[in-house]
N, C-alpha and C positions, 0 to 999 in steps of 0.2 A: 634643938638645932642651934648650934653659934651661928655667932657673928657673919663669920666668914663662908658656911654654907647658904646663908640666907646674898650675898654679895654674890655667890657661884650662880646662883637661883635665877639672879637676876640679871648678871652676865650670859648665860647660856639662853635665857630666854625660851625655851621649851615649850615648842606649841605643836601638838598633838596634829599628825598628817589626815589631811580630808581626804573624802575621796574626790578624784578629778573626774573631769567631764572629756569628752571627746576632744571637744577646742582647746582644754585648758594642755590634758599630753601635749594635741601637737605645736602649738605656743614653746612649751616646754621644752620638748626637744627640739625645735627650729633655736631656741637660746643656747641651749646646749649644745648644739650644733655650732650655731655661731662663737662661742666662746673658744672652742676647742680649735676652730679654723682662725681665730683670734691670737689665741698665744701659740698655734702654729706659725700666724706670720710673725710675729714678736720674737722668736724661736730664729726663726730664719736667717743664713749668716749668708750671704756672698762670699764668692773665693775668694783669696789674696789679687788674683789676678783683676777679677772684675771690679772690686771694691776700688784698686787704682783706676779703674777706666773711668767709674763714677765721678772720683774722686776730680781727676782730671776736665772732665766734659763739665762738673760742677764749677770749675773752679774758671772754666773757659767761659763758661755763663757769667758767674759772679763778674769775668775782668770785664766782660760784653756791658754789664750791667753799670759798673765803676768809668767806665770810659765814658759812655752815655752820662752818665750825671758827671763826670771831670767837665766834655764835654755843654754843661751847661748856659755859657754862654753863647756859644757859638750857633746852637740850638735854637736860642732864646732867639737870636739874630735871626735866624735860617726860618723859625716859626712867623717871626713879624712879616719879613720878605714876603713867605709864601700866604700870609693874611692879607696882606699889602692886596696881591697878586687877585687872590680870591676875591677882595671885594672890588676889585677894576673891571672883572671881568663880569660879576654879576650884575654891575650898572651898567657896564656896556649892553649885558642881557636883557635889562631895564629899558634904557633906549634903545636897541634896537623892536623889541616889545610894543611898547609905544608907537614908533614909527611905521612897523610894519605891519599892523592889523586896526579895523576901526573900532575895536570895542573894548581897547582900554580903559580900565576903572579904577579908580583907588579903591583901594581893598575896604569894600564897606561890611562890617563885621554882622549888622541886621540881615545879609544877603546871604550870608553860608550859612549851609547845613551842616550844624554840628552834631548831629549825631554821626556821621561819618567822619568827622576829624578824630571823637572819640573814639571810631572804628579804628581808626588809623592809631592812636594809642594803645587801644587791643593788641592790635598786631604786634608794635612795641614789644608790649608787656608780653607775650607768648614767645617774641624772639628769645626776649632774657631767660623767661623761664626754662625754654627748649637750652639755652646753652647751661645756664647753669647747671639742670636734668644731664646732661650730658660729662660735664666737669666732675659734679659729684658723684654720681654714680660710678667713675674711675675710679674716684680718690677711696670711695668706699670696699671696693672689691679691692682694694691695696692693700688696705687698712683694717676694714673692718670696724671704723668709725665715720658716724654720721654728723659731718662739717657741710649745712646751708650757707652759713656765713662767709665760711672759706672760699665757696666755692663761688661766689656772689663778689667776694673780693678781690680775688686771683683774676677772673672772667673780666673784671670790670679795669681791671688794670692791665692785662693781656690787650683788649679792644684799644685802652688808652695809648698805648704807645705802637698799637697798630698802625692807628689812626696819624700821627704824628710821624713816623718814619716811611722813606721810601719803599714802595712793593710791598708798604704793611709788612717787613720783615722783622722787627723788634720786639713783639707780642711774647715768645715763646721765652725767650731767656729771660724778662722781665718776670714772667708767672711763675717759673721752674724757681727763680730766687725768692718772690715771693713765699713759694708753698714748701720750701724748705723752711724760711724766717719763722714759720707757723708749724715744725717738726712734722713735718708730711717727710718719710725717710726719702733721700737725694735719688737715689734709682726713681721712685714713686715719683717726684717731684719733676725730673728729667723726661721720664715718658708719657708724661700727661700731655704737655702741650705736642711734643711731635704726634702722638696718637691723635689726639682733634684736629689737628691738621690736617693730619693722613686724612679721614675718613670726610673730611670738610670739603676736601680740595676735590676727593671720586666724588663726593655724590655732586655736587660743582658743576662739575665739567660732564658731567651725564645727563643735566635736568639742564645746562647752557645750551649744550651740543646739540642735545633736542631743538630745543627752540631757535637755534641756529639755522639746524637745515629747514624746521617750519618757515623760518622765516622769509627763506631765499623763492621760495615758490609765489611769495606777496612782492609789490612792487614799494622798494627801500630806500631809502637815499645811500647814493654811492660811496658817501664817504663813512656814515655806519656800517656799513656792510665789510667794506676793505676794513676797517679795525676793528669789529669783532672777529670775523674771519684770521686777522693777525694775531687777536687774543688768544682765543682759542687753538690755534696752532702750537704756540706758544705755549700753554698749560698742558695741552698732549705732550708734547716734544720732552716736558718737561720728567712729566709722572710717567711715560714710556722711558725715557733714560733709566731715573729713579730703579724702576721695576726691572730695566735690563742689566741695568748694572748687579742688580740685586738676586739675579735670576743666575747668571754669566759672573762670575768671580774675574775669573781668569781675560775673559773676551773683554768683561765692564770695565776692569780696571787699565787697560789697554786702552781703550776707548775715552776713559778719562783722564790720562795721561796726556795721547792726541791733543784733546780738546784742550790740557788747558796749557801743554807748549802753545797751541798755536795763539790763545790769548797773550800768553809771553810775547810771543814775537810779534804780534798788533800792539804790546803796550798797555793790554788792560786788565792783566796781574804785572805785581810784580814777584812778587816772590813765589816759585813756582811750586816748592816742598812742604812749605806752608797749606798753602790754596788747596795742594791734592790729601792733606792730611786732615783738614777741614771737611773736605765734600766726601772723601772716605768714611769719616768718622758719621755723617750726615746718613750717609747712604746702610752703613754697618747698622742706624738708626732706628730706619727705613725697615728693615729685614728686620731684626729682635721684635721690633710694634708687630709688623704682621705674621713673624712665627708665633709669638704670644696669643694676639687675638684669632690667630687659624683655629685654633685648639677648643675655640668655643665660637658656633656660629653665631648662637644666638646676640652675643656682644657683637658681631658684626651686625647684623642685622639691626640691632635697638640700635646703636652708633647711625647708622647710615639713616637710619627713618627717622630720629632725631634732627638731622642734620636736614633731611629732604622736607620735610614741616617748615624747617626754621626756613630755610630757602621758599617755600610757598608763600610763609607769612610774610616775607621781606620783598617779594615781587608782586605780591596782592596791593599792598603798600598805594601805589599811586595810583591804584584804579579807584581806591576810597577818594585819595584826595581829587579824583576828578569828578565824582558824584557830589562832593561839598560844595562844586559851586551850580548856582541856582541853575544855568541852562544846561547842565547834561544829565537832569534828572529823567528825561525820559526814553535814557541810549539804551539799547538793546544788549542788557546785563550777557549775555553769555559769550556774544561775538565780541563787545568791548571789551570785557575782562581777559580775553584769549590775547586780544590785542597785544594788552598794556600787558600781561604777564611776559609774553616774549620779548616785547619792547625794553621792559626791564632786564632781563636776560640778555640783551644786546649791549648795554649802557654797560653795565660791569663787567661783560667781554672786551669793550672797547676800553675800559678804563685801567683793567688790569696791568696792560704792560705798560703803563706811565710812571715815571722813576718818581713821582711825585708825592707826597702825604696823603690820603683819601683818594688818588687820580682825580686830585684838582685841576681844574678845565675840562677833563676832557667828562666829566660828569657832567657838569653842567650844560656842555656844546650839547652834548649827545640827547640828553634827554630835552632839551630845547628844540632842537631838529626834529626827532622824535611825536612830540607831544603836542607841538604848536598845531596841529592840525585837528585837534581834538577839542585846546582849549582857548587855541586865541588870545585873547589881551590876557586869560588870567594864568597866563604861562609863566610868567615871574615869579606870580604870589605861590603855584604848584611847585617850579623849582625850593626855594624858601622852606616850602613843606617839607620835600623828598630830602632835603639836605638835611633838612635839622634829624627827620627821623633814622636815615641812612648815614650820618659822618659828626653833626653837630652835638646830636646828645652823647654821643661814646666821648666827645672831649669832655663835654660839661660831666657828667660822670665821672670818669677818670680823675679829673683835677678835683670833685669832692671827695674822693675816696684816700686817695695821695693825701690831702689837706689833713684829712679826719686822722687819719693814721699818725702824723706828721705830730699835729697836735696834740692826740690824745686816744687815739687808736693802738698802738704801739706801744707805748707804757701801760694801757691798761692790759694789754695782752699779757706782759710779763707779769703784771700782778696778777692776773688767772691761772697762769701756769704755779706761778707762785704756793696759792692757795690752792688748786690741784695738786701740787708737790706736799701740801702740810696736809692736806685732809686724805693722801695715800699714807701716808707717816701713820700718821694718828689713828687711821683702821689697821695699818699694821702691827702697830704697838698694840689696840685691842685686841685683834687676835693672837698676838703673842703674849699676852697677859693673861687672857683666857685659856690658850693652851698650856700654859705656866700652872697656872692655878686648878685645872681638869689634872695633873700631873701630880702635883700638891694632894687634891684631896685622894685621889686614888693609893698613893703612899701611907693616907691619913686612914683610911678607910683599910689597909691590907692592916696596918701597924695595933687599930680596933680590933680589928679579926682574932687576930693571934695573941693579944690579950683577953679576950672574952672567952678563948680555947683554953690558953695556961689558968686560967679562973674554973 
C-alpha cells in the first residue's frame, strides 16, 4: 500500500454502519427531513415582482430606522422632557401619597416579603422567555436555524424603542433591520415583527375586552372606566378596519381613501398619496401574515397561547407586589388576584391611546386610583415596582444591548460570520480533495487492472 492510499484511508474515514435502534431511525430521519426542508428554503427564490416589494418595504424600514437615529438629538431632547415629566408626576404621586392616607412609611426593606418581589422577577423572566419562544420559533420555521441569541436581541431592542416612541410604534422597523444586520433573509426579517404584532394585539384585546366588561358589573372610578372603555374602542376600531379592509379590497380601499381625505382636510396628514401608500402597504401586510399563518392552525394557536401566558404573567405582576408588603398577607388569594388581574387590564386600556413613550401619566394615574384602596401609604413604593417591571427594565435592557453591540457585539458578529465563511471553505475544499483523490485512485486502480490482464 503507498503513500497516497494510506492518506485516501484516512480521508475517507471508513466506519463500518451499526445497526440503529428505534430512536436512533427516527432522530435520523427528523434530520434528514430537516435538511431537505433546509436547502429547500435556501433553494427558494422570490419573483422579480416580490423581491422589489421586499426590496422596497426594506428599504422603507431601513429610512424609518436612519431618520430615528439622524433624528437623535431631538430625541435626546424630547426623552429628557418626557423624564423631566415622569418624575414630577411620580412626586406629586409621592405627596399626594403621603397627604392622603395615614399610613405612610418609608420604605423599610426588613418589612417586605421578598419572596414575592422574587415572584415578581419570575414573572419577568417567563415574560422574556414567552417572547423570545415566540420570536424564535418564527425565525426558525424561516430558516430552518436555531438563533437564541438573535432572538433575545432583536426582542430586546424591539421593546427598547417601543418603550421610547409614541403608541410603542417604533419596535417593528427597528427589529426587521435588526434581524436582517444578522442575515435572517429581508422577507423573513419583515414578517416577523408584523406577525407578533398581529397575534399580540388579538389575543390583547380578547383577554382586555374580557376583563373590561367584568369589570363594569363592579363599582369603578369614572374616569378609569371612560378611558378604557376609549382604549378599547380604539383597538377594535382598529383591527376591525385592518380585517375589513383586508377582507373587502375594493369596499376597504374606498374606505381608506375616505378616511384619509378627510384627515387632509382637518390638517393631520399632509401628503395624502403618500399616507394611502403607506397603510395599503400596511394592510397588503396584514393579509400575506394571516394567509401564511391560515395554512397551519397549529402556528396560530402556539402564537396566540404564547402571547395569552405572556399577558397573564404581566397582569399577575402587581397582585405579587401587593402581597410583598407586610399587611396584605392575609387578603383572600382568589378574589384579590381577580381583582388586580382586571385592574391591570384596565390601566393598559387606558394607557394605550396616549401619544406618549410607555403612556406616561396616564400609567401611573391609573393604577394609583386603581390600587390605592388596597395598598394605602405603600401605593408609591407598588407604583415604583409596576413600573420598573412593566416600562423601566425594557429601557435598561435595550440601552445594554445597543451599548454591547455598539462596543463590541457588532464586530465580533462579523468576525463569526467571518470564521463560519472559512470553516464552510475549508470543508469544502476537503470534500473536493477527497472527491479529487476517490477519482484519482479509481483511474489508478482501472490503469492496475489492465495491466495485471496484459501480464
Amino acid at each position: 500500500m503507498d503513500n497516497n492510499e494510506e492518506k485516501d484511508l484516512q480521508l475517507e474515514e471508513n466506519v463500518p454502519a451499526k445497526k440503529q435502534s428505534f430512536f436512533s431511525r427516527k432522530i435520523n430521519a427528523y434530520k434528514a427531513k430537516r435538511k431537505a426542508k433546509f436547502e429547500s428554503i435556501q433553494n427558494q427564490k422570490l419573483s422579480d415582482e416580490e423581491e422589489k416589494k421586499v426590496e422596497e418595504k426594506l428599504e422603507e424600514a431601513n429610512k424609518e430606522v436612519s431618520k430615528s437615529k439622524s433624528g437623535e438629538k431631538k430625541k435626546r431632547i424630547r426623552s429628557i422632557i418626557f423624564f423631566i415629566f415622569n418624575i414630577v408626576l411620580v412626586v406629586a404621586i409621592l405627596l399626594w401619597n403621603i397627604y392622603t392616607t395615614d399610613d405612610f412609611s418609608p420604605l423599610y426593606f426588613a418589612g417586605i416579603d421578598f419572596f414575592y418581589i422574587f415572584a415578581c422577577l419570575l414573572m419577568l423572566l417567563a415574560i422574556q422567555i414567552l417572547d423570545i419562544t415566540s420570536v424564535h420559533h418564527m425565525i426558525y420555521k424561516k430558516t430552518m436555524r436555531s438563533r437564541w441569541a438573535l432572538s433575545f436581541k432583536s426582542m430586546a431592542t424591539s421593546r427598547y424603542y417601543d418603550a421610547i416612541t409614541p403608541l410603542a410604534s417604533g419596535g417593528q422597523a427597528f427589529m426587521a433591520t435588526y434581524l436582517t444586520s444578522r442575515d435572517v433573509p429581508a422577507s423573513t426579517a419583515l414578517s416577523i415583527p408584523i406577525a407578533k404584532l398581529v397575534f399580540q394585539n388579538i389575543t390583547w384585546v380578547i383577554i382586555a375586552g374580557t376583563c373590561l366588561v367584568l369589570s363594569l358589573t363592579n363599582g369603578m372610578s369614572a374616569f378609569v372606566s371612560t378611558t378604557s372603555i376609549i382604549g378599547f374602542i380604539l383597538a377594535i376600531l382598529m383591527i376591525a378596519a385592518i380585517l375589513f379592509v383586508s377582507l373587502s379590497k375594493k369596499l376597504g380601499k374606498g374606505l381608506v381613501a375616505w378616511g384619509l381625505k378627510l384627515c387632509v382636510k382637518m390638517r393631520i396628514i399632509k401628503d395624502y398619496e403618500k399616507s394611502y401608500a403607506k397603510v395599503m402597504g400596511v394592510v397588503e401586510d396584514y393579509q400575506n401574515i394571516m394567509k401564511e399563518y391560515s395554512r397551519s392552525k397549529f402556528e396560530i394557536v402556539f402564537q396566540i397561547v404564547l402571547h395569552a401566558l405572556r399577558t397573564v404573567c404581566l397582569y399577575t405582576i402587581p397582585y405579587f407586589i401587593y402581597l410583598s408588603f407586610p399587611y396584605a398577607h392575609n387578603a383572600n388569594f382568589i378574589g384579590n388576584y381577580g381583582d388586580f388581574f382586571i385592574y391591570t387590564a384596565l390601566i393598559e386600556l387606558a394607557a394605550s391611546f396616549i401619544p406618549l413613550p410607555g403612556g406616561t401619566g396616564m400609567n401611573e394615574i391609573t393604577f394609583t386610583l386603581l390600587f390605592q384602596q388596597y395598598l394605602g401609604g405603600a401605593t408609591f413604593w407598588a407604583l415604583i415596582v409596576w413600573r420598573f417591571c412593566s416600562y423601566y427594565y425594557y429601557l435598561l435592557q435595550g440601552i445594554g444591548i445597543i451599548s454591547y453591540d455598539t462596543i463590541y457585539g457588532n464586530r465580533k458578529y462579523k468576525w463569526v460570520k467571518k470564521r463560519l465563511q472559512l470553516r464552510a471553505e475549508s470543508q469544502e475544499f476537503r470534500r473536493t480533495q477527497i472527491e479529487n483523490f476517490r477519482q484519482e485512485r479509481t483511474r489508478r486502480r482501472k490503469k492496475t487492472k489492465k495491466l495485471e490482464v496484459k501480464e
